[in-house]
ZADREN-146642 format. One record per residue (C-alpha): residue in three letters; x, y, z. Coordinates in steps of 0.1 Angstrom, whole numbers, padded with zeros to 4 digits, always signed. Layout:
% ZADREN-146642
ALAXYZ...
END
This chain:
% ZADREN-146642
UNK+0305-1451+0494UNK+0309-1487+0509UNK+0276-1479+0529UNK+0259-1467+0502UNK+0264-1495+0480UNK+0257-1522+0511UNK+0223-1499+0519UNK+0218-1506+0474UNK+0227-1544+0476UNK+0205-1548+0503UNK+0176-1534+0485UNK+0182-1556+0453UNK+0186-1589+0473UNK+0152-1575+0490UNK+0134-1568+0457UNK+0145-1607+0445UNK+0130-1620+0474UNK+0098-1605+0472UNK+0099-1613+0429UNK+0113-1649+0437UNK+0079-1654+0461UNK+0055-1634+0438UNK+0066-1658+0408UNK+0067-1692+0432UNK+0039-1686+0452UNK+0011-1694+0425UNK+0027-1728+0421UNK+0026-1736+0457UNK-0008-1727+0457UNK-0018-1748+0427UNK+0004-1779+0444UNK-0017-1777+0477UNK-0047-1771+0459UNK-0047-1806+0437UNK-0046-1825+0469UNK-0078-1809+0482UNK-0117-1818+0471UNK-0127-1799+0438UNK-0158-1786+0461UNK-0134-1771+0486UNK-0107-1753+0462UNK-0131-1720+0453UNK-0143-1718+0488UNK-0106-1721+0506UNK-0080-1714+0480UNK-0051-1707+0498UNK-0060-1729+0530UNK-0033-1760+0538UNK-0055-1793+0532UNK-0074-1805+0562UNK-0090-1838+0569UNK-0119-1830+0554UNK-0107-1817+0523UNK-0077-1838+0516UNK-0083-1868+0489UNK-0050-1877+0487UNK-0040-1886+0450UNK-0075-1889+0435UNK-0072-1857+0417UNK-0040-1870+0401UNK-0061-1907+0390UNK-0092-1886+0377UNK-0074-1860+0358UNK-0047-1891+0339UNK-0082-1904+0330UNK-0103-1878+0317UNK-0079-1863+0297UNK-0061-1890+0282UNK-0029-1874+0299UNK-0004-1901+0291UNK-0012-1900+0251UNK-0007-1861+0256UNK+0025-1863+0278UNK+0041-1886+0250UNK+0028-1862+0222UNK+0040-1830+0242UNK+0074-1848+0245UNK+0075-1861+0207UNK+0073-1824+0194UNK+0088-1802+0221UNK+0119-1828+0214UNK+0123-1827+0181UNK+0115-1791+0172UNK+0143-1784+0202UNK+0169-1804+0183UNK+0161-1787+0148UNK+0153-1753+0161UNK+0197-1759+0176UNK+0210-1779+0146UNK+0195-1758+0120UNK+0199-1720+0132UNK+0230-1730+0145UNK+0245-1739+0112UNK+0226-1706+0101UNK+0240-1687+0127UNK+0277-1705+0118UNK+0274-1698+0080UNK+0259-1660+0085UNK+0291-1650+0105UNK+0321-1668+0085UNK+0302-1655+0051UNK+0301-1618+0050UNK+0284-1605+0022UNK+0254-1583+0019UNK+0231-1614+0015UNK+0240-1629+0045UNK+0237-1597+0060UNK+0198-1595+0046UNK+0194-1627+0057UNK+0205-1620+0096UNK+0181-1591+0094UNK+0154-1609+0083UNK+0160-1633+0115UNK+0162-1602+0139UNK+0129-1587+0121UNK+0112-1618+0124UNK+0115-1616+0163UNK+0092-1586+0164UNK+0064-1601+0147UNK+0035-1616+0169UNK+0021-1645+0166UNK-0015-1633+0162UNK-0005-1614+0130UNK+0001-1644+0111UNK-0019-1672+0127UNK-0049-1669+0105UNK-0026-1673+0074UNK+0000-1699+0093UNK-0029-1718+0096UNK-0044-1719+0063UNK-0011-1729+0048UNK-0001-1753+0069UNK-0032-1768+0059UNK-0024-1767+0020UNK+0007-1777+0027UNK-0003-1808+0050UNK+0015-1797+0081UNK-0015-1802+0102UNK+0004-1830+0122UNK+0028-1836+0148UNK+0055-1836+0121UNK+0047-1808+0103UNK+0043-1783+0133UNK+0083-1791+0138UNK+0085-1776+0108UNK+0065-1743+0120UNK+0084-1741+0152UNK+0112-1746+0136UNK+0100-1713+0113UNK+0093-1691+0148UNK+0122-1703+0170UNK+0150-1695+0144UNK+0147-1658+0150UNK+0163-1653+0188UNK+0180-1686+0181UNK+0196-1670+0151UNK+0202-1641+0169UNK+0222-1657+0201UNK+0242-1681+0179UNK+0254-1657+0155UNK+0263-1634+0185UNK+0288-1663+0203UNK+0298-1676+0167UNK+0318-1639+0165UNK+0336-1648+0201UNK+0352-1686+0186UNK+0382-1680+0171UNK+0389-1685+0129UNK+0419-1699+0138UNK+0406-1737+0149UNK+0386-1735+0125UNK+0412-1731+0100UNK+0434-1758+0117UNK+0401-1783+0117UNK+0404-1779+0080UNK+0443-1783+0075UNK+0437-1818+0096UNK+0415-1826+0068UNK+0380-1819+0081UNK+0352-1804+0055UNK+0327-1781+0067UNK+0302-1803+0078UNK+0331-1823+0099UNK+0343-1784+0114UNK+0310-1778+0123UNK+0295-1809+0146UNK+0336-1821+0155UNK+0348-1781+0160UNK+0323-1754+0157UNK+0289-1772+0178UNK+0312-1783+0209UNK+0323-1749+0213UNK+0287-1737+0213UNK+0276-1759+0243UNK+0265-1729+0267UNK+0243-1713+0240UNK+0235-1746+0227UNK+0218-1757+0263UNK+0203-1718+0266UNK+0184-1721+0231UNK+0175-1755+0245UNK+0157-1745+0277UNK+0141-1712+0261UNK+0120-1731+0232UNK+0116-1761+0255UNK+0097-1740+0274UNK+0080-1724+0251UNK+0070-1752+0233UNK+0060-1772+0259UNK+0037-1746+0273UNK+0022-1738+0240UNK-0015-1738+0235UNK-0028-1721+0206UNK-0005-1732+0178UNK-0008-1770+0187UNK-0045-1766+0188UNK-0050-1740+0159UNK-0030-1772+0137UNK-0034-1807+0150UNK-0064-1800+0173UNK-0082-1824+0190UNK-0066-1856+0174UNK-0031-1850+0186UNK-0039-1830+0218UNK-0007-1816+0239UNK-0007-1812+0274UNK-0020-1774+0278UNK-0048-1787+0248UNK-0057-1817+0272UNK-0060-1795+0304UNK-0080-1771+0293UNK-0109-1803+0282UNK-0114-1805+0321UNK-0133-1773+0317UNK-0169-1784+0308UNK-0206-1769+0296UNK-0219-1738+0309UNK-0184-1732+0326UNK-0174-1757+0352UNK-0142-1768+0360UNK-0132-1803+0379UNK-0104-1774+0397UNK-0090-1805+0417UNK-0081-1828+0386UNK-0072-1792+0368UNK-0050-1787+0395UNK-0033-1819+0394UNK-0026-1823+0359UNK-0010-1786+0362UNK+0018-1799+0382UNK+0023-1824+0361UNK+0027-1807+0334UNK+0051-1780+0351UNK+0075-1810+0368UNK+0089-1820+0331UNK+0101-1785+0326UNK+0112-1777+0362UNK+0136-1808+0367UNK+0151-1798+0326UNK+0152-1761+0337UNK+0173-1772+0374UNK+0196-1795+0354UNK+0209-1766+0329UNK+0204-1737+0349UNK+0240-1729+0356UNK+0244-1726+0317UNK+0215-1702+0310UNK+0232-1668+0325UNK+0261-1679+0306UNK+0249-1689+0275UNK+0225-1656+0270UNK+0254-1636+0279UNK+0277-1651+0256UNK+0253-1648+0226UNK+0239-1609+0237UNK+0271-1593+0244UNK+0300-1612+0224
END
């Protein structure tokens, strides 16, 4: 049995291996390729930059100045922030008030989050997009609002479930010391939440970050995000600068990398806490 399950061990730790390179090994392709000449990328992809091909940083100079990649960087930062924190604060308190209420509403209402996780994107976008123009959220403020509208579902979802695991109890003894509920919550409840509160945090950073077609479907050109910028390196008739496409892809991916490696011991534990509890 102890053989069998070394021999099965070893075969996992084998299979991560070969995932973990499948899954880094476009990235280190895309790193050494935005040090190389745009001419050279199609015709040596995965070839280490030589002296004839490597052009040091000018990649990284031509692609901040086509693009405009600072003005998207800060735009890409002002939304992914903000949504993040109301996409937390707001289905948290959902999540909070769904679980402590029990009543067939609140019961509709959790259902209506769960439902709303199933539902793609491309089903509504046509619509989204047509009333967010009516109701003038065609700007970097009011696409919080629709991120806000698609993250609550899985945030909903992983709150409520670690919301069940936190005891009535301090609750109740938050409110004998004289707390109301809006005191339990950020002084009691929120504190409690942190692992879930950081896993919510890194799963719609990322998603928001890396979003292309709602940020250009709403604010389009005039507010362009990073992915929106990037993909204006591709010109007429279908060429690509791939060297200052290259560039700018790392440094769009290093934000989210160096956020991901600072919370990453909180993920497992967070999504466990909200799936299983």
């Amino acid at each position: 049995m102890q053989k069998r399950n070394k021999v099965l061990d070893t075969t996992l730790f084998i299979v991560a291996i070969l995932l973990s390179i499948a899954f880094i090994f476009p990235i280190v392709i895309v790193f050494i390729n935005s040090f190389k000449g745009r001419f050279f990328i199609s015709d040596a992809p995965f070839s280490l930059p030589t002296s004839e091909t490597f052009v040091g940083v000018t990649n990284y100079i031509e692609g901040l100045v086509k693009i405009k990649f600072l003005s998207a960087f800060g735009w890409s930062t002002f939304i992914t922030v903000f949504s993040v924190i109301a996409i937390v604060i707001c289905t948290s308190m959902t999540a909070w008030y769904i679980v402590r209420v029990k009543n067939k509403w609140t019961s509709m209402l959790y259902y209506a989050f769960a439902f709303s996780m199933i539902v793609p994107f491309q089903m509504v976008m046509f619509t989204l997009t047509k009333v967010a123009n009516t109701l003038h959220l065609d700007n970097p403020f009011g696409i919080i609002i629709i991120y806000l509208g698609f993250g609550a579902g899985l945030s909903v979802f992983m709150f409520a479930g670690f919301v069940k695991s936190i005891p009535l109890e301090i609750e109740e003894a938050a409110i004998i010391d004289g707390c109301n509920p809006i005191q339990t919550y950020f002084l009691v409840v929120l504190p409690v939440m942190k692992p879930t509160v950081i896993t919510v945090a890194i799963l719609n950073t990322m998603w928001i970050w890396n979003d292309y077609l709602l940020p250009y479907l709403l604010i389009g050109t005039e507010y362009k995000t990073v992915p929106v910028a990037i993909q204006y390196l591709k010109g007429g008739y279908g060429s690509i600068d791939m060297g200052a496409m290259m560039a700018m892809l790392v440094l769009a991916i290093v934000p989210i990398v160096i956020f991901y490696l600072s919370c990453q011991k909180y993920i497992i534990k967070g999504v466990a806490s909200g799936a299983i509890k």
